[in-house]
KOLNULO-794993 format. One record per residue (C-alpha): residue number from 0; z negated, y negated, x; residue in three letters. Coordinates in pm, 1 decimal. Example, Ala and Ser with C-alpha at 12.3 -4.5 7.8 and 13.67 -1.06 7.14 Angstrom:
RONU  miza        up     north      east  lodren
RONU     0    -780.0     450.0    1230.0     Ala
RONU     1    -714.0     106.0    1367.0     Ser
//
This chain:
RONU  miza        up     north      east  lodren
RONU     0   -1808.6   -5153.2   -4056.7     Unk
RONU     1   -1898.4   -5304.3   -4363.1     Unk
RONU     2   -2279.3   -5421.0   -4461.9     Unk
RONU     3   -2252.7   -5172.6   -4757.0     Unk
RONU     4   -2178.8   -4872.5   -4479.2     Unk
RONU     5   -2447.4   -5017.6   -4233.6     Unk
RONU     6   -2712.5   -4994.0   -4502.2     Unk
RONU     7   -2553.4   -4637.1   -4638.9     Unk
RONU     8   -2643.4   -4482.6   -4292.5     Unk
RONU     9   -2931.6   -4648.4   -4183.9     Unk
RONU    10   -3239.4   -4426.8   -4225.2     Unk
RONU    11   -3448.5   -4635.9   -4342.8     Unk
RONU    12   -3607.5   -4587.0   -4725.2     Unk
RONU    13   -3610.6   -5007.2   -4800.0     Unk
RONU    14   -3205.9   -5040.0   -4674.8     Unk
RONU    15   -3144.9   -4765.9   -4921.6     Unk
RONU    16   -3363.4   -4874.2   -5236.6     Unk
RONU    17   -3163.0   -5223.4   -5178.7     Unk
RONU    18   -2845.1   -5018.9   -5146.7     Unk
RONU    19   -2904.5   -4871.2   -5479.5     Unk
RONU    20   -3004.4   -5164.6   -5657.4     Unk
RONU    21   -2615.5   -5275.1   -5606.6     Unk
RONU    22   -2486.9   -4951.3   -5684.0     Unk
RONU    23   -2370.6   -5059.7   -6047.1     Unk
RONU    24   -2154.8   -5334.8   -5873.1     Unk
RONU    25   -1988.3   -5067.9   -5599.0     Unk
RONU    26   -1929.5   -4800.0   -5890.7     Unk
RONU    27   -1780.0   -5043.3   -6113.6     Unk
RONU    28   -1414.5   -4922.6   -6198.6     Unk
RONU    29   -1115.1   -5097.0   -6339.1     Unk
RONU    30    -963.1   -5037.0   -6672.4     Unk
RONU    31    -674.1   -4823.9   -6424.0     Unk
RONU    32    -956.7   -4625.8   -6235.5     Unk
RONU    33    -914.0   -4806.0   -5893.9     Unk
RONU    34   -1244.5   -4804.2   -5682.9     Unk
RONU    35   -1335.3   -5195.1   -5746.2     Unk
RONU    36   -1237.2   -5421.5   -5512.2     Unk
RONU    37   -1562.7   -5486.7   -5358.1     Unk
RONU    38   -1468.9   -5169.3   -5218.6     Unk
RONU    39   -1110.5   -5150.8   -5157.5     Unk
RONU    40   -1108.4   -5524.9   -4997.7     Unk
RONU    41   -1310.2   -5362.8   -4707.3     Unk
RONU    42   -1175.4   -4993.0   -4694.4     Unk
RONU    43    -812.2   -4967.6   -4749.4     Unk
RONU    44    -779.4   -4609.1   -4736.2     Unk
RONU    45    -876.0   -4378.7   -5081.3     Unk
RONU    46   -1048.9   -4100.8   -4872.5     Unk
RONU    47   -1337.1   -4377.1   -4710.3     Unk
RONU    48   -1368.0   -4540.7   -5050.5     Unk
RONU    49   -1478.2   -4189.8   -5179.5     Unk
RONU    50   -1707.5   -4128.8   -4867.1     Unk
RONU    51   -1855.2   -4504.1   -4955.3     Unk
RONU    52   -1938.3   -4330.9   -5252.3     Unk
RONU    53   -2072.3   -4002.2   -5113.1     Unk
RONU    54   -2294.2   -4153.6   -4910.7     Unk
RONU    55   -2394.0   -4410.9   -5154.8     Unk
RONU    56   -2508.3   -4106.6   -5335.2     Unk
RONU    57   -2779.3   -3961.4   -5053.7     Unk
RONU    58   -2909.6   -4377.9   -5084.0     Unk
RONU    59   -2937.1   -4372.3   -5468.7     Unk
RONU    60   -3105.5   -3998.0   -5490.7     Unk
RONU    61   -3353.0   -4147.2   -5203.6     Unk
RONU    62   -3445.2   -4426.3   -5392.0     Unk
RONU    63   -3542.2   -4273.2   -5725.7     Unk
RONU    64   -3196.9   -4404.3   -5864.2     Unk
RONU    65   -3092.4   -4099.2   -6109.8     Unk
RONU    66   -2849.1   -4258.3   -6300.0     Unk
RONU    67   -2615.6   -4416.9   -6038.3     Unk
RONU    68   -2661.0   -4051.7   -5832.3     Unk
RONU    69   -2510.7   -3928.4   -6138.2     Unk
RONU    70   -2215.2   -4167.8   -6129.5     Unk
RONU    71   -2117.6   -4073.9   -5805.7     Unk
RONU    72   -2053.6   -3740.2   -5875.2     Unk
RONU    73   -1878.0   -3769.2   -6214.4     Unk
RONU    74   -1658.9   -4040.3   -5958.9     Unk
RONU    75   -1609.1   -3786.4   -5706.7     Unk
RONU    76   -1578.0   -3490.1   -5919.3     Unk
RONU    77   -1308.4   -3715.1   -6164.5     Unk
RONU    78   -1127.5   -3744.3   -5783.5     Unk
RONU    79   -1131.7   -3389.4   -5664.8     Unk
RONU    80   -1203.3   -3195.5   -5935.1     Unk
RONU    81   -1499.1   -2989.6   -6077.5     Unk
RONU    82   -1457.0   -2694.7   -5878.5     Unk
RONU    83   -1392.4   -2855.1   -5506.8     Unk
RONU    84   -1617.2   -2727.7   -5309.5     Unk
RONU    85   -1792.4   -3026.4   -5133.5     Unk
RONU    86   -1831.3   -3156.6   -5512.8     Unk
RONU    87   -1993.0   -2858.6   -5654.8     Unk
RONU    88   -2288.5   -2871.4   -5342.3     Unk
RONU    89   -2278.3   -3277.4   -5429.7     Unk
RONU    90   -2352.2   -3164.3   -5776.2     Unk
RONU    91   -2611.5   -2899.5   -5642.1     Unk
RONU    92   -2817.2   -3135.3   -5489.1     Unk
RONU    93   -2850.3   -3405.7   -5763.9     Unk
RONU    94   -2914.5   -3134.1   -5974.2     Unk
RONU    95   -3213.0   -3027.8   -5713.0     Unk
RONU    96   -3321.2   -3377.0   -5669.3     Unk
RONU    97   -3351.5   -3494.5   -6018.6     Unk
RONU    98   -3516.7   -3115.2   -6123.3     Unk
RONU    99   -3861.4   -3178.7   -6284.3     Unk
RONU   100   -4045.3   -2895.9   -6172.3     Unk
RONU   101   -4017.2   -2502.5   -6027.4     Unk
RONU   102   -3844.1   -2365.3   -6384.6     Unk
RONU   103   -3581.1   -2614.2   -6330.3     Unk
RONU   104   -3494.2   -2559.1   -5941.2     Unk
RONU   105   -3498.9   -2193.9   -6033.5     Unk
RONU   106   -3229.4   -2303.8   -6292.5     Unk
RONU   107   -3019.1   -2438.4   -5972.8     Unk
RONU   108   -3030.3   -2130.2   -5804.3     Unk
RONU   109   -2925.7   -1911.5   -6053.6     Unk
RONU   110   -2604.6   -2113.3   -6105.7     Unk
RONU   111   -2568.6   -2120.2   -5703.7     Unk
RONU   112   -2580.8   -1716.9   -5782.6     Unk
RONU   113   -2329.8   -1758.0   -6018.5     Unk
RONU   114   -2100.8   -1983.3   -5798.0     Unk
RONU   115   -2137.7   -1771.4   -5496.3     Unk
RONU   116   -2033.7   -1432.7   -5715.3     Unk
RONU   117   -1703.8   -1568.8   -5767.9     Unk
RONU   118   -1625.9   -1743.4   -5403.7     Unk
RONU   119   -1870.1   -1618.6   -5165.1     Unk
RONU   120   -1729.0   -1855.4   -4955.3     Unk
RONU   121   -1849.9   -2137.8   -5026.0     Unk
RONU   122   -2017.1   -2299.6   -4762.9     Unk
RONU   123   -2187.8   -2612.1   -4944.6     Unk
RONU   124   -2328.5   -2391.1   -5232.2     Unk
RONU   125   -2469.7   -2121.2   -4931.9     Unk
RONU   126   -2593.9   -2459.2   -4740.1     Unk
RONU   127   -2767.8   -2566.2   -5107.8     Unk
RONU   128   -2883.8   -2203.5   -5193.1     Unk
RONU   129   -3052.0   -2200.9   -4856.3     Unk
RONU   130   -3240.3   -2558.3   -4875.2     Unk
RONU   131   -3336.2   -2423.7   -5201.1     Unk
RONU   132   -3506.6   -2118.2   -5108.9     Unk
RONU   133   -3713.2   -2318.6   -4869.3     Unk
RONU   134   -3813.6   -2536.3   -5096.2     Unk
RONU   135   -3926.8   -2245.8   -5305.2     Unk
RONU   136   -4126.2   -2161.4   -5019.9     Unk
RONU   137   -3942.3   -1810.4   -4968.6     Unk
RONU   138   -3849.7   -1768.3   -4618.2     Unk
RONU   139   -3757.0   -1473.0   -4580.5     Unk
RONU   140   -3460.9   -1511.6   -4872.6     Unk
RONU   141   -3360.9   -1816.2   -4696.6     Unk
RONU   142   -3322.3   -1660.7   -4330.7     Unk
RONU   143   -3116.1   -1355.0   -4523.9     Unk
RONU   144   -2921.7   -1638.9   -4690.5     Unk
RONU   145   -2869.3   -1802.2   -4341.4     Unk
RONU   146   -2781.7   -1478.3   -4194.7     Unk
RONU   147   -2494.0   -1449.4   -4432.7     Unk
RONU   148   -2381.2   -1786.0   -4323.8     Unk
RONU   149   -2354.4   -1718.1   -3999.9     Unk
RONU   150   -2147.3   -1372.4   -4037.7     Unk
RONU   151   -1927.1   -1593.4   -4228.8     Unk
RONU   152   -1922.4   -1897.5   -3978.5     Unk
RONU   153   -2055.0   -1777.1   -3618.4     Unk
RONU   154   -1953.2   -2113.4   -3523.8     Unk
RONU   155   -2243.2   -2359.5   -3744.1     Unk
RONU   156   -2491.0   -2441.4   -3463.2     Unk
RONU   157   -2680.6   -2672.4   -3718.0     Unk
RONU   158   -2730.0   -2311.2   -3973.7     Unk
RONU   159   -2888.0   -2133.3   -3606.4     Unk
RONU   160   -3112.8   -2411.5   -3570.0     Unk
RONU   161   -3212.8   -2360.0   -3938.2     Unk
RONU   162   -3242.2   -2031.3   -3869.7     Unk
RONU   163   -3441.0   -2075.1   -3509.7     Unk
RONU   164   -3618.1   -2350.3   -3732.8     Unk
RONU   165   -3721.0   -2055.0   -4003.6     Unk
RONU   166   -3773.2   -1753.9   -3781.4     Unk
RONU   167   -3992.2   -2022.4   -3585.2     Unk
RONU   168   -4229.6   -2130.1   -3859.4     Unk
RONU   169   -4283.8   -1718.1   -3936.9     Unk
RONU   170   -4394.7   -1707.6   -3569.7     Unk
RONU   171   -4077.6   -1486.0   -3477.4     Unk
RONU   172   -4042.8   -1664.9   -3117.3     Unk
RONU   173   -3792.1   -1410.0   -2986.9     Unk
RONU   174   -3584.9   -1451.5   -3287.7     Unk
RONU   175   -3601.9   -1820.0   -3291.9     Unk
RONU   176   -3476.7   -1854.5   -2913.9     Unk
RONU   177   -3171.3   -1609.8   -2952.1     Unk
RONU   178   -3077.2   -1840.6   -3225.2     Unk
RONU   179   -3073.3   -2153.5   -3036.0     Unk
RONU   180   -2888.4   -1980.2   -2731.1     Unk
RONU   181   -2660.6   -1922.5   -2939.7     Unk
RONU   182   -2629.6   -2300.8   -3098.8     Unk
RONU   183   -2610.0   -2400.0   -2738.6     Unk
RONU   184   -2309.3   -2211.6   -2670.9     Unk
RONU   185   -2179.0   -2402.9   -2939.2     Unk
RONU   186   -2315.1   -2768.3   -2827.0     Unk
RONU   187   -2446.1   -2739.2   -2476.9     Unk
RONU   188   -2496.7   -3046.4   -2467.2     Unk
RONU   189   -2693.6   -3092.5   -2743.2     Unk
RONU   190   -3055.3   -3294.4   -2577.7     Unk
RONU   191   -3248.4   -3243.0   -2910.7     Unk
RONU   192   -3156.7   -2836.5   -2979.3     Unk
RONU   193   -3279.8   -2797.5   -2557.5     Unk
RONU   194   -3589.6   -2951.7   -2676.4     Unk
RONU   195   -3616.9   -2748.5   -2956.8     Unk
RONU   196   -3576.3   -2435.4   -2756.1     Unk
RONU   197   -3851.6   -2596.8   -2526.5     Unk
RONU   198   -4107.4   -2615.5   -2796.0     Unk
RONU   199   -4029.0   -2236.7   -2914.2     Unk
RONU   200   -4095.3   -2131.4   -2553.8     Unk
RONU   201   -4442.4   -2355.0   -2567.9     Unk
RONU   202   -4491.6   -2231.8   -2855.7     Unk
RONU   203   -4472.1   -1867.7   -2775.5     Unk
RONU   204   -4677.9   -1938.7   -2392.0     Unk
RONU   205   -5017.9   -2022.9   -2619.8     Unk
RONU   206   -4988.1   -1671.3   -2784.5     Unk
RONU   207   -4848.6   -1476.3   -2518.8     Unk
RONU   208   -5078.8   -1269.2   -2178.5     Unk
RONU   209   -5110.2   -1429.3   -1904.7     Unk
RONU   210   -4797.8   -1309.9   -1706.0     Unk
RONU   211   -4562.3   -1383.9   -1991.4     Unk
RONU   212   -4740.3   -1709.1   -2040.7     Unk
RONU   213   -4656.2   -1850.9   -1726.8     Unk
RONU   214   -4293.2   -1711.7   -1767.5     Unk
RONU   215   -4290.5   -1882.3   -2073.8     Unk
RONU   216   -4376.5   -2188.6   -1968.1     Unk
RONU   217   -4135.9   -2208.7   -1692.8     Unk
RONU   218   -3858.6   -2144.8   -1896.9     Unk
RONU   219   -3992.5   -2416.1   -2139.4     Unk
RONU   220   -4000.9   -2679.6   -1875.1     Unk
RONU   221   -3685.0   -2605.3   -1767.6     Unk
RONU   222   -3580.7   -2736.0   -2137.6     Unk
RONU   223   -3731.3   -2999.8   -2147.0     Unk
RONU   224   -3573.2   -3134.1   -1831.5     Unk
RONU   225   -3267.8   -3060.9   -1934.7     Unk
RONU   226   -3347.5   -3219.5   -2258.1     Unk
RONU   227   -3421.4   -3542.6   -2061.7     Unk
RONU   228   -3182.8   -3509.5   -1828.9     Unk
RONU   229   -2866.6   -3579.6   -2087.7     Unk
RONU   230   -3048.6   -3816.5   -2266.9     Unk
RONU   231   -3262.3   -4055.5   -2042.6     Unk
RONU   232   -3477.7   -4209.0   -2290.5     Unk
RONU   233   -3565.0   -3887.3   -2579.7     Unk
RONU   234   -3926.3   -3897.2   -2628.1     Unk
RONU   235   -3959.8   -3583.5   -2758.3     Unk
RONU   236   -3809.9   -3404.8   -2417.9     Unk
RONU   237   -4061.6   -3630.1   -2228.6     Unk
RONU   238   -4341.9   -3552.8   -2460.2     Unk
RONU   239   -4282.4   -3184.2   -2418.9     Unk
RONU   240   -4203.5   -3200.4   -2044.6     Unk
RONU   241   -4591.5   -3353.0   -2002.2     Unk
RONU   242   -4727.7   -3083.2   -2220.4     Unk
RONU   243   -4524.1   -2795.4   -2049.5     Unk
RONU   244   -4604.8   -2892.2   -1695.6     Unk
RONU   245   -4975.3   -2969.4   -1742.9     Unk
RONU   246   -4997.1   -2624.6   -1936.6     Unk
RONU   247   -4877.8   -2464.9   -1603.8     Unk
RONU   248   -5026.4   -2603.3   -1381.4     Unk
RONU   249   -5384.0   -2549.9   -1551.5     Unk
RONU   250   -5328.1   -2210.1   -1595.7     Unk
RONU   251   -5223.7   -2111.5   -1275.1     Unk
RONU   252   -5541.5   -2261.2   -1138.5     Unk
RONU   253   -5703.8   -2009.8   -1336.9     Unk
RONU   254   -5509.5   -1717.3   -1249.8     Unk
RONU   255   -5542.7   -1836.5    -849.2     Unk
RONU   256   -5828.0   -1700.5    -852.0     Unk
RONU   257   -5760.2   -1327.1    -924.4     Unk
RONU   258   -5477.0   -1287.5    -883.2     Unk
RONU   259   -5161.5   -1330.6    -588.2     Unk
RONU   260   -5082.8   -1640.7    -593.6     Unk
RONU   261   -4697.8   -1496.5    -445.4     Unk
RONU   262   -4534.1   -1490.7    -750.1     Unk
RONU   263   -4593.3   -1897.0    -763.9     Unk
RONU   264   -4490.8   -1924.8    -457.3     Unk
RONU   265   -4134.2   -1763.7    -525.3     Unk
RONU   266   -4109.0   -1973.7    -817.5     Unk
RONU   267   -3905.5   -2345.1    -791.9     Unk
RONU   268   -4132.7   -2464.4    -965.0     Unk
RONU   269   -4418.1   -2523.7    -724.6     Unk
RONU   270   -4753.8   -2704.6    -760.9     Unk
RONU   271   -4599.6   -3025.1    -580.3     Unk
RONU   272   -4322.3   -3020.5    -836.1     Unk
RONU   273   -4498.8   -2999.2   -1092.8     Unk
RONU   274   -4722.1   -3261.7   -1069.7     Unk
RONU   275   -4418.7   -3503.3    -995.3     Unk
RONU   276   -4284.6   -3373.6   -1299.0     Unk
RONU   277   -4598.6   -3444.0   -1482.9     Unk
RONU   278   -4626.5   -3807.3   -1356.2     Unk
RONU   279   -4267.3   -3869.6   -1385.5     Unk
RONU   280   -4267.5   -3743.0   -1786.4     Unk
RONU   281   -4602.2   -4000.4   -1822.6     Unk
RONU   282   -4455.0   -4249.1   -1703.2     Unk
RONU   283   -4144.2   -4227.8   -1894.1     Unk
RONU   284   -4329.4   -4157.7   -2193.2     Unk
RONU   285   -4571.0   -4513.4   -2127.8     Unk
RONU   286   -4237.3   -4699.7   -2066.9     Unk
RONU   287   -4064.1   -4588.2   -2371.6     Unk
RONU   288   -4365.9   -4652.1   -2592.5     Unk
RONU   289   -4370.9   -4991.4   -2466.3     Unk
RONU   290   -4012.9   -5092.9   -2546.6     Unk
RONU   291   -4035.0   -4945.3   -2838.6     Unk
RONU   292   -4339.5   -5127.4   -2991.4     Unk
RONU   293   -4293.2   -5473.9   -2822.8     Unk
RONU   294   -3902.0   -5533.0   -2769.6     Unk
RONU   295   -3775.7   -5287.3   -3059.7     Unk
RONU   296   -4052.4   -5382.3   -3271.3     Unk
RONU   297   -3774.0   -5300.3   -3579.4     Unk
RONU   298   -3697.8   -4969.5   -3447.4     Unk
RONU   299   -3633.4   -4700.2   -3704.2     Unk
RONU   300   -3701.1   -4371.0   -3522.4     Unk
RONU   301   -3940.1   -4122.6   -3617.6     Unk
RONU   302   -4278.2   -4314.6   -3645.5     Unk
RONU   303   -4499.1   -3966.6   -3603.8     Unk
RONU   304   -4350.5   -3900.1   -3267.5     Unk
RONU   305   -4452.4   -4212.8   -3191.2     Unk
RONU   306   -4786.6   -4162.1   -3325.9     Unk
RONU   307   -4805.2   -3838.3   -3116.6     Unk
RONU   308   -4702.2   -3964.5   -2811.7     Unk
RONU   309   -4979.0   -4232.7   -2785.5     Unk
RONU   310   -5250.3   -3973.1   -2876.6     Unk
RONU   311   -5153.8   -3769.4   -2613.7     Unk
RONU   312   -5135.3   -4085.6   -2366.9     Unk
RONU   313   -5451.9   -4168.8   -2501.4     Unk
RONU   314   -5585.4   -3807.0   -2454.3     Unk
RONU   315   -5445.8   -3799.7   -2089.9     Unk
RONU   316   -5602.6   -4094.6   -2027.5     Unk
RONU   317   -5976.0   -3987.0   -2138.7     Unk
RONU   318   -5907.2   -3688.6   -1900.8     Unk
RONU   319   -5795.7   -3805.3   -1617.8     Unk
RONU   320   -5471.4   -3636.0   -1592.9     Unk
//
């Protein structure tokens, strides 16, 4: 792979801002059209010269760089034409990205509208017209949107995790989980969309009676362990796994006392199990942050969860747990 591809997918904000500030040298084209040879030296095929310059675009548009976001898509749409699909969502979201305020981005979906009423079909503009509407803060048109999507293409387990992701934030629990069953018939091994459905079931445990609470967070732990269980070191699924079986176990303390304690019993998910689930999630959790902060000290992940996970260390800690 080539340093310019390395720094295209990294995800981090400083390999993209330097990306950028070569961009000029990457888009430069001979008098015949070629992709320059700083490209073609290191990609000899047409089709990853183009994605070069796809990607390049995401780097440019998160670095502030307008005008070289806007070369890539006259490049790609000067390759594939004005109307290709993939170029006309490319087009969407410079045109989202570079919008100067609410007026504008209503602009963009009005022409996604206008796309859509002569190809309903196409899936980037529905994908762009759906980001939109969130960003509009209008839910409810953007899970209508997605449920289009999804009569369309049954088969798009990242549009039912939007979808679980919207239904979740309008505290629709049931809703949310049916959707990411249904991703996981899709991906079933998919660690992150498990954890996902954990944190719905959490979620929906804190609001729920007691009986369903406990139900709740039995199926929840279950998801996290199976979160953890395909991938050995996800923090999240540990994180959640600590949360879920600590939840339990506190709360059936509480109900021990007035209720039967038979339905516990019947469950495989037993006082002794869960407390070796509980230490066994902390103590993954303390070795990950560990290697993380001392060996990896360059690692790129997702700093908050990072930031989470030591509070909640730190608050586990102070109580004894």
């Amino acid at each position: 792979m080539t340093p310019e591809l390395q720094a295209i997918n990294g995800s981090n904000l400083v390999a993209a801002f330097h990306l950028a500030q070569r961009a000029p040298l990457i888009l430069r084209r001979d008098p015949q059209g070629e992709t320059n040879s700083h490209l073609s030296e290191h990609n000899g095929k047409e089709s990853e010269n183009y994605g070069v310059i796809e990607r390049l675009l995401f780097s440019c548009l998160r670095s502030g760089d307008d005008k070289s976001a806007l070369l890539c898509t006259e490049q790609l749409a000067a390759r594939f034409g004005v109307t290709d699909e993939k170029v006309t969502g490319l087009r969407g979201l410079y045109e989202e990205a570079t919008a100067e305020n609410r007026s504008t981005l209503e602009k963009c979906l009005q022409k996604y509208d206008l796309v859509l009423s002569k190809n309903p079909m196409n899936l980037p503009i529905l994908k762009r017209r759906v980001a939109l509407l969130c960003s509009l803060s209008r839910p409810v048109d953007a899970i209508s949107s997605l449920i289009n999507l999804l009569d369309a293409v049954p088969t798009d387990a990242e549009a039912w995790c939007e979808l679980a992701d919207l239904y979740h934030s309008q505290g629709m629990s049931s809703q949310a989980t049916f959707c990411l069953e249904e991703a996981l018939l899709i991906v079933p091994n998919a660690w992150n969309i498990h954890a996902f459905l954990g944190e719905v079931l959490y979620s929906a445990a804190l609001s729920s009676d007691a009986a369903d609470s406990l139900q709740l967070l039995e199926g929840s732990i279950h998801r996290f362990s199976r979160s953890i269980e395909l991938c050995t070191d996800y923090l999240r699924g540990f994180y959640g796994l600590f949360l879920a079986t600590s939840l339990l176990e506190r709360k059936r303390r509480v109900e021990n006392h007035s209720h039967d304690q038979s339905a516990h019993t019947r469950s495989s998910l037993t006082s002794e199990v869960l407390d070796e689930l509980a230490i066994f999630a902390r103590g993954r959790l303390d070795e990950i942050m560990k290697s993380r902060t001392s060996e990896h000290h360059n690692w790129k992940g997702n700093q908050n969860e990072m930031l989470a996970a030591k509070e909640l260390l730190d608050r586990a800690d102070n109580m004894n747990l």
